[in-house]
C-alpha positions in Angstrom: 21.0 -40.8 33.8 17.6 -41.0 32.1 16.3 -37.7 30.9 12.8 -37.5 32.1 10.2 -35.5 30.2 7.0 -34.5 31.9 4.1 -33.2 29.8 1.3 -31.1 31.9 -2.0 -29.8 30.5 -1.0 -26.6 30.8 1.1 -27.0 27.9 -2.7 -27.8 26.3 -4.6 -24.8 27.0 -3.5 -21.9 24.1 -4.9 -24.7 21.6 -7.6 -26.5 23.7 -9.3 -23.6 24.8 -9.9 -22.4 20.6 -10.6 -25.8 19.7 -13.2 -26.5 22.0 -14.7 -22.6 21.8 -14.9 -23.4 17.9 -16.1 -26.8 17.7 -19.1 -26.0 20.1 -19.6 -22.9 18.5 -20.1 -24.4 15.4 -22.0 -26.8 15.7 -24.0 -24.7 18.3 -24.6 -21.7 15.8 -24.8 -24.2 13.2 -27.7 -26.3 14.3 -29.5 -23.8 15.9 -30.1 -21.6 12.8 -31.2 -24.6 10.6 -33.5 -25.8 13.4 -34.9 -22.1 12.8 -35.1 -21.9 9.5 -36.7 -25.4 9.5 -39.3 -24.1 12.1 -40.0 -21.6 10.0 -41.3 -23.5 7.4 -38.5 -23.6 5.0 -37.6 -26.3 2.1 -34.8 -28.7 2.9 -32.7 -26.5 -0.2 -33.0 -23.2 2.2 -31.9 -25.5 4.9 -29.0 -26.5 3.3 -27.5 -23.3 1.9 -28.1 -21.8 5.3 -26.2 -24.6 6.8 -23.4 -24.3 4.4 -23.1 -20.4 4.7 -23.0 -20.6 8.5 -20.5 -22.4 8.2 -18.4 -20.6 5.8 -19.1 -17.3 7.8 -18.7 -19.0 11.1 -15.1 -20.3 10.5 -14.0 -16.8 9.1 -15.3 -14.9 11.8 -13.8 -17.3 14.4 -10.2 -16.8 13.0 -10.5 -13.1 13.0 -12.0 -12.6 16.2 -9.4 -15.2 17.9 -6.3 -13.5 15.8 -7.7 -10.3 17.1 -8.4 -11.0 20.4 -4.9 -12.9 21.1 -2.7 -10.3 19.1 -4.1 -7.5 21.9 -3.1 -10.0 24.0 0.4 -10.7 22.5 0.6 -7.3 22.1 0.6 -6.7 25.8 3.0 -8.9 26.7 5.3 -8.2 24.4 5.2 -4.4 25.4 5.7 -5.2 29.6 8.6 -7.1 28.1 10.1 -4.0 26.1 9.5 -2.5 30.0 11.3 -4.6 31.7 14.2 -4.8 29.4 14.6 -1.1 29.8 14.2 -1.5 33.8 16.6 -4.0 33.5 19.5 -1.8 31.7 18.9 1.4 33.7 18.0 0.1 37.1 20.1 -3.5 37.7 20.0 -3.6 41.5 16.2 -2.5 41.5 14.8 -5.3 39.6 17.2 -7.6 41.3 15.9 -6.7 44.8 12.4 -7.0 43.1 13.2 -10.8 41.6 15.0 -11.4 45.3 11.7 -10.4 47.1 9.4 -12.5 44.8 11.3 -15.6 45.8 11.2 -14.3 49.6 7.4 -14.7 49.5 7.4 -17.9 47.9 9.0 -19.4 50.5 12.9 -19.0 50.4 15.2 -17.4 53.0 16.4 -14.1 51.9 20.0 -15.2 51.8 18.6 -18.2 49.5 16.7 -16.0 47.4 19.3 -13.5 47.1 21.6 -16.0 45.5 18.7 -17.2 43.3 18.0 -14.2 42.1 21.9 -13.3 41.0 22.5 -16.7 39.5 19.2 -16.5 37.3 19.7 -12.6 36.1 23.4 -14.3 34.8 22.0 -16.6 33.3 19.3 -14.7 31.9 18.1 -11.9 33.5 14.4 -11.0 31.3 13.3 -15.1 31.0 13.7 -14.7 34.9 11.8 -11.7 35.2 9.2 -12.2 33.0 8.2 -15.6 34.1 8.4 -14.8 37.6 7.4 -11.4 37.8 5.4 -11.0 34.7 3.8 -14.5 34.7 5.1 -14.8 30.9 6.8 -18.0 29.7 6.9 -20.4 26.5 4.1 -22.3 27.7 1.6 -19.1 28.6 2.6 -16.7 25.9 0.0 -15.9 23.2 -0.2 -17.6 19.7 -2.7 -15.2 17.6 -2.3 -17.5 14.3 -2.6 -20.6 16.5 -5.4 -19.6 17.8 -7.1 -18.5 14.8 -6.1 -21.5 12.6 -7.4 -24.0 15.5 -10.4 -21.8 16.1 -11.8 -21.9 12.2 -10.8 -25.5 11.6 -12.9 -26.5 14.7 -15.6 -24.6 14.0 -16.0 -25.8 10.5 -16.1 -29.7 11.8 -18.4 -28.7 14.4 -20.3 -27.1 12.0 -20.2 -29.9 9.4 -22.2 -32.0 12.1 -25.4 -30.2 11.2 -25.0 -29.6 7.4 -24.1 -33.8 7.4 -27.4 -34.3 9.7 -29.7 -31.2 7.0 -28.1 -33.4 3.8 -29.2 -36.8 5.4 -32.5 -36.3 7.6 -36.3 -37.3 6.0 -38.5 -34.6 4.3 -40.0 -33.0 7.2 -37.9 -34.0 9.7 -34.8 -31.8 10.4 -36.0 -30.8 13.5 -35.3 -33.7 15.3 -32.3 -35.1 13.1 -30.3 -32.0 13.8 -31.3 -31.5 17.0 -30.4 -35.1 18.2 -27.2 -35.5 16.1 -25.8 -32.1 17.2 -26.4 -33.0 21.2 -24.4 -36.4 20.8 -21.7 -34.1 18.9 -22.0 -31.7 22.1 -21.9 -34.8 24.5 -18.5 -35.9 22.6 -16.9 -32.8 22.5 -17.5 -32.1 26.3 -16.3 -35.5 27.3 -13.1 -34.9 24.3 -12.3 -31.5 26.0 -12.3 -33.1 29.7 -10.1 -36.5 28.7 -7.4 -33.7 27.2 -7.6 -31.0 29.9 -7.3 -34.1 32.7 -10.4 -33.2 34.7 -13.7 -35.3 35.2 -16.1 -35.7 31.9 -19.7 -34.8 34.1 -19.7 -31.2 34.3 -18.0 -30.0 30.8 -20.8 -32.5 29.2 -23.7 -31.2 30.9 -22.5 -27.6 30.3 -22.4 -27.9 26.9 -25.3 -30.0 26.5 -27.4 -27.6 28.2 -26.4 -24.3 26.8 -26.4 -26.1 22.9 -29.6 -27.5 23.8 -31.1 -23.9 25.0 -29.8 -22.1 21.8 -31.5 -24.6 19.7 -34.5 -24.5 21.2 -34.8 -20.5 21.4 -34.2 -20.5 17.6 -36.8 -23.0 16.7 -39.0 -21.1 18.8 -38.2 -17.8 16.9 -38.1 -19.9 13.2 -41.9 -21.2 14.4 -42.9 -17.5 15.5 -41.7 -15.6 11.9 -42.9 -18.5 10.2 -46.6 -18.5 11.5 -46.4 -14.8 11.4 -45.5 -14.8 7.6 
């Protein structure tokens, strides 16, 4: 027989979901503080070195927050784990009445889950509880450095969309150069992230269209405000 291997998005979503949260926010934070620093009068030099620095500072500070954020998580499930291990050696019958009702109320007869439940704890007993009772598997479980690794590469190229877009655009016009090159980055990303999380390109386009094209335009209006005010 065959062996037949399925892949599902799901197995997509510890990587996807810092990829697409870095590469937006580069090239969201990115463009938005050159278009401000451009509205504020600045010389296509300033531009530049702002560009470069936000990036620099935007990758590092996107691998620290995410290797934060998804070691608290990893922490967490590692310590319900340590829980359950314990429950398992001191209360055996408990937690296999406890895996028997879970399957009850998925839909199995009690006899059915019963004999379920005692054929998975000999097999192995904690994979069984904490994927059905925990919600824990191989697929779910937290990944703080691959998280952080994905989330500072993709912010730098997102962020290298608007330092390519400073380096190349006419005297004088950065504004629009940035502005348009880092919306048809957004519109590719959004319809990237959809194509590898299976769902329909519209709505994760126009969302990050819309915010990307909101942040720019607050900064430049801040950049023209200091800038006339100076």
């Amino acid at each position: 027989m065959r062996f037949h291997r399925e892949r599902h998005v799901v197995e997509r979503v510890g990587w996807l979901r810092a990829a697409v949260l870095g590469a937006n926010d580069g090239i969201v934070s990115t463009a938005s503080l050159v278009i401000g620093v451009a509205a504020a009068s600045a010389t296509k030099a300033d531009m530049l070195v702002a560009a470069v620095a936000a990036l620099a500072a935007g990758a590092m500070s996107m691998a620290a927050g995410e290797y934060v954020s998804v070691s608290s998580q990893a922490d967490s499930e590692k310590a319900d784990v340590r829980r359950e291990r314990a429950e398992l050696r001191d209360q055996p019958e408990a937690e296999l009445q406890e895996l028997t009702d879970i399957y009850v109320q998925r839909g199995l007869t009690a006899a059915l889950a019963r004999d379920v439940a005692v054929q998975l704890t000999a097999h192995d007993a904690l994979a069984a509880h904490a994927r059905d009772e925990l919600g824990i598997s191989a697929l779910s479980a937290a990944r703080p450095v691959q998280a952080a690794l994905a989330s500072a590469a993709s912010f730098a190229v997102g962020a290298v969309v608007p330092v390519v877009a400073v380096m190349l655009a006419p005297l004088g016009g950065a504004i629009p150069v940035v502005a348009a090159t880092s919306l048809a980055s957004l519109v590719a990303l959004g319809w990237l992230s959809a194509r590898i999380g299976g769902v329909a390109p519209l709505r994760p386009v126009l969302r990050v269209s819309f915010w990307g094209a909101l942040a720019m335009a607050v900064t430049a209006g801040v950049g023209a405000l200091f800038g006339v005010a100076a």
